[in-house]
DOPA-512383 format. One line per 5 residues: number of its first residue (from 1); their letters; for each residue z, y, x of N, C-alpha, C. Coordinates in steps of 0.001 Angstrom, whole numbers, plus 500000, padded with zeros to 6 digits. Each point is the difference from the previous one (the first is absolute). Layout:
NUM> A> Z/Y/X/Z/Y/X/Z/Y/X  ...
This chain:
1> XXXXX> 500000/498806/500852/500000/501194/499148/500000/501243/500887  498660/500236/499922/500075/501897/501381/500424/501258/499453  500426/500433/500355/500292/501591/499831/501820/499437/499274  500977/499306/500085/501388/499316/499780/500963/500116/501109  499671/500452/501346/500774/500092/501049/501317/500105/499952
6> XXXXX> 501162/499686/500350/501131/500272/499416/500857/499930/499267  499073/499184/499043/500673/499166/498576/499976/498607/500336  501218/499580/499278/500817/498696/500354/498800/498982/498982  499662/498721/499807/499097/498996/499230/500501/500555/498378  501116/500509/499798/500389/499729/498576/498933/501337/499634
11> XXXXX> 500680/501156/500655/499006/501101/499754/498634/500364/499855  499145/499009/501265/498673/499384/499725/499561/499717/498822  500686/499110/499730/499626/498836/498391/499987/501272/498860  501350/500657/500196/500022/500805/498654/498758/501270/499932  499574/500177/501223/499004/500976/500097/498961/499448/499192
16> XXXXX> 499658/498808/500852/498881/499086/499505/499851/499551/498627  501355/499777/499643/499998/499548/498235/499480/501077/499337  500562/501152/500352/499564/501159/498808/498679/500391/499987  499169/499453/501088/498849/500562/500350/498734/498854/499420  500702/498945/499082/499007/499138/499333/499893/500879/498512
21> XXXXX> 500772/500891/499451/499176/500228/498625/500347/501694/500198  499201/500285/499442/499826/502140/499721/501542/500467/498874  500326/499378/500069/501391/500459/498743/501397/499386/500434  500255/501220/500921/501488/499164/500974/501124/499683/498531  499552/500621/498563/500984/499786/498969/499844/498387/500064
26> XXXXX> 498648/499440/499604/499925/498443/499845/500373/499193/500906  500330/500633/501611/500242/499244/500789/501641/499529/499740  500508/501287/499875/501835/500445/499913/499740/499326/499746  500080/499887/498265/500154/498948/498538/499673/498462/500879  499056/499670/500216/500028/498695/500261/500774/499381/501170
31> XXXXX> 500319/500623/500884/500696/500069/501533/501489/499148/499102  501019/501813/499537/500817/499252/499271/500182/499040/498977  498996/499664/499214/500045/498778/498799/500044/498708/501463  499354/499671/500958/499577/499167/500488/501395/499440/500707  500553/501583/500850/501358/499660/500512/501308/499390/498850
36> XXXXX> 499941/500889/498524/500699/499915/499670/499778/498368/499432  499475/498959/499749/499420/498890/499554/500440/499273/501126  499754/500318/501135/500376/499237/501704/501025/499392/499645  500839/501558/500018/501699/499721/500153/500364/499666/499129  499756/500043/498502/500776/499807/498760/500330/498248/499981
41> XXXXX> 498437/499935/499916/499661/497779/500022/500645/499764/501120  499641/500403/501516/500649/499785/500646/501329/499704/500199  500618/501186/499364/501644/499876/500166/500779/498974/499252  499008/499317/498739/500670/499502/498960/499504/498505/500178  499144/499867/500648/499255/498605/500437/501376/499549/500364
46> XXXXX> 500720/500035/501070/500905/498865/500784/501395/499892/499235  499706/500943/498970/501417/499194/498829/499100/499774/499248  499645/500367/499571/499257/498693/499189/499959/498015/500666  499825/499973/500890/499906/498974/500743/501446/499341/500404  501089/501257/500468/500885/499507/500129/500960/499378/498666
51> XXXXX> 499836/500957/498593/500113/499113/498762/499266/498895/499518  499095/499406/500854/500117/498700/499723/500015/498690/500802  501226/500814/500936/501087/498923/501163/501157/500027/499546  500382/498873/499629/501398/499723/499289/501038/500525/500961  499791/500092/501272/501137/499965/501131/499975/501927/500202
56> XXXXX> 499462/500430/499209/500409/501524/499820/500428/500479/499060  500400/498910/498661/500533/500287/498945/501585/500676/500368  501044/499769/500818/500869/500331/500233/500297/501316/500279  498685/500537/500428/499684/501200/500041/499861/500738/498723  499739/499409/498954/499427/500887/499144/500951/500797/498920
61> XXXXX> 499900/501167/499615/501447/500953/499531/500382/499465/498517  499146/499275/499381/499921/499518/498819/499479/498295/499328  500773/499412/500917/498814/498405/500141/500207/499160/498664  500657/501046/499149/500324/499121/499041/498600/500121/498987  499373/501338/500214/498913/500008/499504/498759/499571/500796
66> XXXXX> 498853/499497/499156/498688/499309/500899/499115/501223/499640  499223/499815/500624/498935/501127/500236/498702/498678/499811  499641/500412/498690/498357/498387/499763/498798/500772/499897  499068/499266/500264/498564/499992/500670/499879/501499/498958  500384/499730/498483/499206/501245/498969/500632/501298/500607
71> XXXXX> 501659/500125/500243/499844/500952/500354/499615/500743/500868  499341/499351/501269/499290/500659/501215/498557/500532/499518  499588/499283/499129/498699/500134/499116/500165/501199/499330  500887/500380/499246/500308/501163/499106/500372/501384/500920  500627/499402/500645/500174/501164/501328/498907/500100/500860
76> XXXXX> 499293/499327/500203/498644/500334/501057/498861/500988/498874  499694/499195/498734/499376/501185/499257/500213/501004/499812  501617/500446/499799/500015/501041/499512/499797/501297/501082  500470/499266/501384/499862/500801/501395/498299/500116/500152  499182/499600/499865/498836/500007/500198/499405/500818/499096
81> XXXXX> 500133/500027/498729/499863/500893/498671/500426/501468/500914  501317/500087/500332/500304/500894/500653/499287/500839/501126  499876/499123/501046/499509/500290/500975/498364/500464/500265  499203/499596/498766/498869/500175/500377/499843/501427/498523  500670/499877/498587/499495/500765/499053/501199/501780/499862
86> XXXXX> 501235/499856/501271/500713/500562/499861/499862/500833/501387  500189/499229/500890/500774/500330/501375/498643/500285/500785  498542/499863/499517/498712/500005/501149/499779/501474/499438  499902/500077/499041/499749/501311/499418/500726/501378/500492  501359/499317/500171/500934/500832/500169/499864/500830/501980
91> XXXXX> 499428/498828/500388/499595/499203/501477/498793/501606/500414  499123/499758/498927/498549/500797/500100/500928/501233/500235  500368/500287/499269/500536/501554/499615/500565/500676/500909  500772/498996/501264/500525/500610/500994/499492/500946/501063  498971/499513/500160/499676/500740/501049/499545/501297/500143
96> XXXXX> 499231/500367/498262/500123/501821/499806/501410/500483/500470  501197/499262/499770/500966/500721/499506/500883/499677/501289  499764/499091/500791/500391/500319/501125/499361/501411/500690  498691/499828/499964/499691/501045/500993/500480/501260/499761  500083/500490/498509/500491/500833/499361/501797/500232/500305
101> XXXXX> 500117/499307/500620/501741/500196/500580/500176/499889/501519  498616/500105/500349/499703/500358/501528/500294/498439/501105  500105/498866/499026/499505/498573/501073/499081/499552/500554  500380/499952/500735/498337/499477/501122/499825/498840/499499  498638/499710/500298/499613/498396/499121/498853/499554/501521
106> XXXXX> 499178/500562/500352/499082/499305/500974/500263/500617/501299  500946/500993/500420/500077/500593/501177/501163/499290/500571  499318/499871/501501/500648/498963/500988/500216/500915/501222  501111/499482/500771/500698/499213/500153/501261/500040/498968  500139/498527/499874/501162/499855/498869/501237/500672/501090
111> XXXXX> 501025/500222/498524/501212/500869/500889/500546/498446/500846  501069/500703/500589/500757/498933/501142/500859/499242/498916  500489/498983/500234/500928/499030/499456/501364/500178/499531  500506/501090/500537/501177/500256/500118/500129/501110/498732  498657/500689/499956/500114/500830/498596/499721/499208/498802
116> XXXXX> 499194/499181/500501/499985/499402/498464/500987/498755/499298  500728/499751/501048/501436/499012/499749/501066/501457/499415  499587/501349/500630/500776/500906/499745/499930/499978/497852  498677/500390/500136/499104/500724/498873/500480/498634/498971  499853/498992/500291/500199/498326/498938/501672/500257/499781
121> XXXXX> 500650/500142/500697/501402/500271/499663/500119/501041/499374  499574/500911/499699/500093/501245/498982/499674/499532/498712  498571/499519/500151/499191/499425/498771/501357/499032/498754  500354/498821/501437/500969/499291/499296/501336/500827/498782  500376/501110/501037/501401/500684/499686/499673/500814/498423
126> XXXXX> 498926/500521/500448/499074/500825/498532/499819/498749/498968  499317/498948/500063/499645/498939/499219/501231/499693/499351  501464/499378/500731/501013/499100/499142/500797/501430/499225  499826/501254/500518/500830/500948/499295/499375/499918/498870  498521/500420/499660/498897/499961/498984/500252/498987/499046
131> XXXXX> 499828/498750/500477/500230/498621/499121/501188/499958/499412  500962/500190/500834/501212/499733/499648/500423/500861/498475  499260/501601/500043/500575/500280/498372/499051/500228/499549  498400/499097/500053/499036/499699/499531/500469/498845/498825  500427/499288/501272/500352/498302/499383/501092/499938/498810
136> XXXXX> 500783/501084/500254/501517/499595/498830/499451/501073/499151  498479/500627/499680/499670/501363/498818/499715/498640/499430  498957/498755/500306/499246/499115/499466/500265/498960/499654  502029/500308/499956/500725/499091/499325/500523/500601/498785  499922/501087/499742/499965/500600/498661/499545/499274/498778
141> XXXXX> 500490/500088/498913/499469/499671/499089/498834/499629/499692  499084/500671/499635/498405/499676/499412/499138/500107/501579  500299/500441/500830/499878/500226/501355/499641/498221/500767  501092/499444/499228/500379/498569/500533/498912/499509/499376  500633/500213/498420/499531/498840/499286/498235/499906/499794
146> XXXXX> 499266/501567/500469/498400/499778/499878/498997/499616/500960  501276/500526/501377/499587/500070/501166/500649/499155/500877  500964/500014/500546/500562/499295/501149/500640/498595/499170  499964/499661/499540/500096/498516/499530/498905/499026/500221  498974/500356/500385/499175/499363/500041/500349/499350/501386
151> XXXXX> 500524/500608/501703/500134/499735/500747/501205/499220/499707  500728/500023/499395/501065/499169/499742/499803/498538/499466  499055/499923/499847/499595/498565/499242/500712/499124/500829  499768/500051/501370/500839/498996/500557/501399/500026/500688  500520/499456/499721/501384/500181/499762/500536/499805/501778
156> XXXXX> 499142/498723/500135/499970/499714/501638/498851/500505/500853  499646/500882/500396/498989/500237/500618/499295/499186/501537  498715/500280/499849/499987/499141/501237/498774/501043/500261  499730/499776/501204/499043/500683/500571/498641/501158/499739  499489/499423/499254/498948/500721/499613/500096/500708/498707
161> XXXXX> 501232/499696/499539/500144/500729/498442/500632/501400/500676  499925/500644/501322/500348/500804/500516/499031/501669/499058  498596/499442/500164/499043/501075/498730/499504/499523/499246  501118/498964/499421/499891/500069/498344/500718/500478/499141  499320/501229/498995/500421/501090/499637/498753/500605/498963
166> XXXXX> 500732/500875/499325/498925/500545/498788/499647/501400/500723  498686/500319/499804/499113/500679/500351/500962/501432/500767  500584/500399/498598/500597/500686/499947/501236/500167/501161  500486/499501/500239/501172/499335/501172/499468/500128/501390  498927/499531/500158/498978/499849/500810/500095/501604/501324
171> XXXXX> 499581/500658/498771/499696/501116/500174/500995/501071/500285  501317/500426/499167/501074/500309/500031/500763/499594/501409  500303/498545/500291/500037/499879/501189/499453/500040/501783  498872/500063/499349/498480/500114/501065/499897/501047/500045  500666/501311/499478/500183/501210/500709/501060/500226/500494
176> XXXXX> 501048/499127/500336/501270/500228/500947/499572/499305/501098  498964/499037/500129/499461/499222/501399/498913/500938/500603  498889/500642/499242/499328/501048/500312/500399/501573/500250  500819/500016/499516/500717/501269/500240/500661/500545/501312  500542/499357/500437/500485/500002/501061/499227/500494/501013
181> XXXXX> 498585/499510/500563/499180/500707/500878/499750/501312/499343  499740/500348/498750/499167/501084/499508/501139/500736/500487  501357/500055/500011/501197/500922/499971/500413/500368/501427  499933/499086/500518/499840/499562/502064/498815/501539/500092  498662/499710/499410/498875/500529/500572/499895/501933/499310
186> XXXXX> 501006/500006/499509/500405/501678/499580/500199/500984/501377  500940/498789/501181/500722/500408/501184/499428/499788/501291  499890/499025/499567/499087/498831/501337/498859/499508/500166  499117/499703/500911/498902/499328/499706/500294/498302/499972  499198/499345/499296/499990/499082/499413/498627/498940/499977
191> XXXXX> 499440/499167/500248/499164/499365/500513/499929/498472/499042  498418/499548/499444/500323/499252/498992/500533/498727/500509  499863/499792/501420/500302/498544/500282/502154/500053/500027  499951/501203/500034/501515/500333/499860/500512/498836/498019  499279/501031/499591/499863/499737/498731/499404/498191/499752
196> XXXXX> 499184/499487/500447/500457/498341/499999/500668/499621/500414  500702/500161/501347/500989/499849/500512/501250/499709/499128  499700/501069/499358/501667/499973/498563/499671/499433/498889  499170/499606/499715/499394/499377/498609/500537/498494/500704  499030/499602/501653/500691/498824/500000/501361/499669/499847
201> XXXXX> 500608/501008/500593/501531/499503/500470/500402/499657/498189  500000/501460/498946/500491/499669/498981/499208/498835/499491  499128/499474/499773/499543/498538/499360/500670/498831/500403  500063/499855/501696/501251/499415/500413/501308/499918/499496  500513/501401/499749/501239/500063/499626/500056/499498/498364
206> XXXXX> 499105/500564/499160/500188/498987/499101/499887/499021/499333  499208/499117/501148/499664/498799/499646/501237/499369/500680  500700/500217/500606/501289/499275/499971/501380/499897/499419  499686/501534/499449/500741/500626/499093/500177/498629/498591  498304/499457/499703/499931/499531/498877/499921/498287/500323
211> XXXXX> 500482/499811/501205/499240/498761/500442/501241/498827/499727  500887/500407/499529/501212/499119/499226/501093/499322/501525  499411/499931/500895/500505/499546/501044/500841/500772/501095  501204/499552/500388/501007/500829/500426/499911/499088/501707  499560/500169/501178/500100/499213/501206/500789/500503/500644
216> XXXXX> 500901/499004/501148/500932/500226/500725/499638/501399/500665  499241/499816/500599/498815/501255/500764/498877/500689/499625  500608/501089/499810/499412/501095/499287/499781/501331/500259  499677/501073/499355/500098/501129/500645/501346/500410/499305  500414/499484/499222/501538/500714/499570/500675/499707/500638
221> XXXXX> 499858/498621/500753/500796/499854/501353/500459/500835/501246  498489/501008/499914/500105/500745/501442/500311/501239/499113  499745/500339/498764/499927/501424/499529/501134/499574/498608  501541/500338/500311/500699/499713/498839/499735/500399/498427  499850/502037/500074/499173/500352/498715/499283/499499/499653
226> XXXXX> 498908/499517/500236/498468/499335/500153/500431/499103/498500  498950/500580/499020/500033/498978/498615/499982/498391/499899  498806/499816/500476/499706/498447/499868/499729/499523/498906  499620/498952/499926/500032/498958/498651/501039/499821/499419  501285/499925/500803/501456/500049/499818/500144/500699/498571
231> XXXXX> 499964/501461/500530/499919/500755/499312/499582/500242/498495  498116/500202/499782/499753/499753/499319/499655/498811/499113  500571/499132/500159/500168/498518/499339/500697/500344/499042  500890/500299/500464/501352/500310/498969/498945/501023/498635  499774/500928/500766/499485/501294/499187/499334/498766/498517
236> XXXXX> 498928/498814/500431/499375/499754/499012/500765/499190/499013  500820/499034/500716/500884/499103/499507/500982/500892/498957  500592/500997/500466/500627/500900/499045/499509/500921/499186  498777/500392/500075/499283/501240/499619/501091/501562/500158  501057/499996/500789/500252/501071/500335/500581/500072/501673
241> XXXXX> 500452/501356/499884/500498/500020/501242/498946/499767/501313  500085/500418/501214/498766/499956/500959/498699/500837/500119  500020/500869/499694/498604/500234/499769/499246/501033/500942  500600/499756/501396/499796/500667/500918/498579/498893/500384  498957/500472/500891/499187/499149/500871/500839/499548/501468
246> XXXXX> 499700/500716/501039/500002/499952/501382/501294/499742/500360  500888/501147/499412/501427/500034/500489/500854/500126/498938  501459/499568/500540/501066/500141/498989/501050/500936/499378  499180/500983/500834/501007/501468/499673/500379/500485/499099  498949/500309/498834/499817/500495/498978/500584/499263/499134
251> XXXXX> 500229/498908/499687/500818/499016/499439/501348/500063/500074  500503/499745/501399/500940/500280/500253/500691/501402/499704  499177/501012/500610/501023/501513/499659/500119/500206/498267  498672/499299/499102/500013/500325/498298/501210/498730/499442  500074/498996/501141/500774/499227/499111/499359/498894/498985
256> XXXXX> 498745/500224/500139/498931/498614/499554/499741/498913/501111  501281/499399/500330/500297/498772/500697/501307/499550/500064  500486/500271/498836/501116/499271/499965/500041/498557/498945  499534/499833/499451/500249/498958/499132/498815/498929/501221  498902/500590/500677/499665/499244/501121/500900/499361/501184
261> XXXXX> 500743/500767/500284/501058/499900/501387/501060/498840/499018  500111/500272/498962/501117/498929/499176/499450/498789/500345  498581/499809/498935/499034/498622/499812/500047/499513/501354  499965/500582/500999/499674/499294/501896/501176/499479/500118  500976/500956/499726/501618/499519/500525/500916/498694/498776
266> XXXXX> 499503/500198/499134/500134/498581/499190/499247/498851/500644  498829/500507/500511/499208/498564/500472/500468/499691/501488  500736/501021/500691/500655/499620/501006/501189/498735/500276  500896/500586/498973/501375/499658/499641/499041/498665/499219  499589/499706/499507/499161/498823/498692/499726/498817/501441
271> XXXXX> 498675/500380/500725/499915/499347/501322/501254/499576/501050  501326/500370/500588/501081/500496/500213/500738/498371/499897  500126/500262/497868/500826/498631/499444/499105/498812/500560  498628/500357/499957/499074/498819/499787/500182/499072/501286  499947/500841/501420/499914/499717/501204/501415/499680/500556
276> XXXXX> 500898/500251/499213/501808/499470/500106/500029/498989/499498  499525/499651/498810/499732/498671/499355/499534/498823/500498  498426/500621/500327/499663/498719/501033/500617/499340/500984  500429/501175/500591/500742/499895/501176/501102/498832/499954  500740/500231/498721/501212/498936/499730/499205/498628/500146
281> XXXX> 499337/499888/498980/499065/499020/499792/499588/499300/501001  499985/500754/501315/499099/499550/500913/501382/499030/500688  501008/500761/499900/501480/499663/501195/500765/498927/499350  499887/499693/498674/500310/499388/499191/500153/498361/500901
């Protein structure tokens, strides 16, 4: 690639990508649908797989419930319904409206690493504040019952029912994940691979969020606040309480985690008798 001197292979490629069609809008749009599809299947592929190894059931936050073939079926349509008649559209639209908030989309060199681990940690902090009294407006009354019930269908969540959700929901929340750069890019400059960057991390984050499975080793391990599946498990199993994404702050300082912190510490003390018991049993 001549006239690239100086740019690292990633920068190359992205030059090169934009330079196959005349409408860097169609490129955006398809760039992110493509990433966001990567990571989504991606992330949800290896639980999926790992729910159907019996020897990870011990793992799972809810094993009393099964997760069967229909409902992965019902949850894959409705994410796909989603993803292609909701979220591509939504996809197109970005890139007027980035530029219009002053984001770079084809100009290279991408920023350094260190800003955009900077810039993804903002995104995050903006996102769970957003959600968090996004999420408990859309437990409201008719709020719930037209709209956010639909994500509730499953009581146990598992992986991919992470964007399954009514149109409406979709959207409401998909401007506390999008928002975040637009609000970053008022102050700062801002760069779109910044902006996948955080789309991945959050798809990550809530596909584990929804992935029913609690592992010894985790990131709540290294990051105590850090939500987890832990976390929002409970949220579905109870339909209240939790309704933070990323972190546990907001919960904690409103006090929408207490009947959570109970349910854990009953199952503590519950596990506790169980493992004293055996124990006799065993010495017996």
């Amino acid at each position: 690639m001549s006239g690239m001197e100086g740019l690292n292979i990633f920068e190359q490629y992205w030059v090169w990508f934009y330079s196959l069609h005349s409408s860097p809008m169609l490129v955006t749009a398809f760039l992110a649908f493509l990433v966001h599809e990567i990571i989504f299947f991606g992330g949800w592929i290896p639980y999926y797989i790992v729910g159907s190894i019996p020897s990870f059931k011990k793992y799972k936050l809810q094993p009393e419930k099964e997760v069967t073939r229909q409902d992965h079926l019902k949850a894959l349509r409705g994410v796909l319904l989603s993803h292609f008649l909701v979220q591509s559209p939504l996809m197109l639209s970005f890139h007027p409206t980035a530029i219009s908030f002053g984001i770079e989309v084809t100009e290279v060199p991408f920023p350094p690493l260190w800003k955009i681990c900077l810039q993804v940690l903002f995104c995050a902090l903006f996102e769970d504040t957003y959600h968090y009294w996004a999420h408990r407006a859309l437990h409201w009354g008719v709020l719930y019952k037209k709209i956010h019930k639909v994500h509730h269908e499953f009581s146990a969540p598992f992986g991919i029912t992470a964007e399954y959700a009514h149109p409406i929901e979709t959207i409401i929340l998909g401007m506390g994940t999008i928002g975040g750069p637009f609000v970053l890019a008022l102050a700062f400059k801002v760069h779109v691979i910044t902006v996948l960057a955080w789309m991945s991390f959050r798809l990550f984050q809530t596909i584990e969020a929804h992935s029913g499975y609690e592992f010894p080793i985790s990131l709540r391990t290294i990051v105590p606040f850090w939500s987890g599946a832990d976390h929002h498990d409970y949220h579905h199993q109870a339909f209240v309480n939790c309704y933070s994404t990323s972190f546990r702050w907001w919960d904690h300082i409103m006090g929408t985690d207490l009947k959570y912190k109970a349910f854990r510490e009953k199952q503590l003390q519950e596990k506790f008798v169980q493992n004293k018991d055996s124990l006799k049993e065993k010495t017996k």
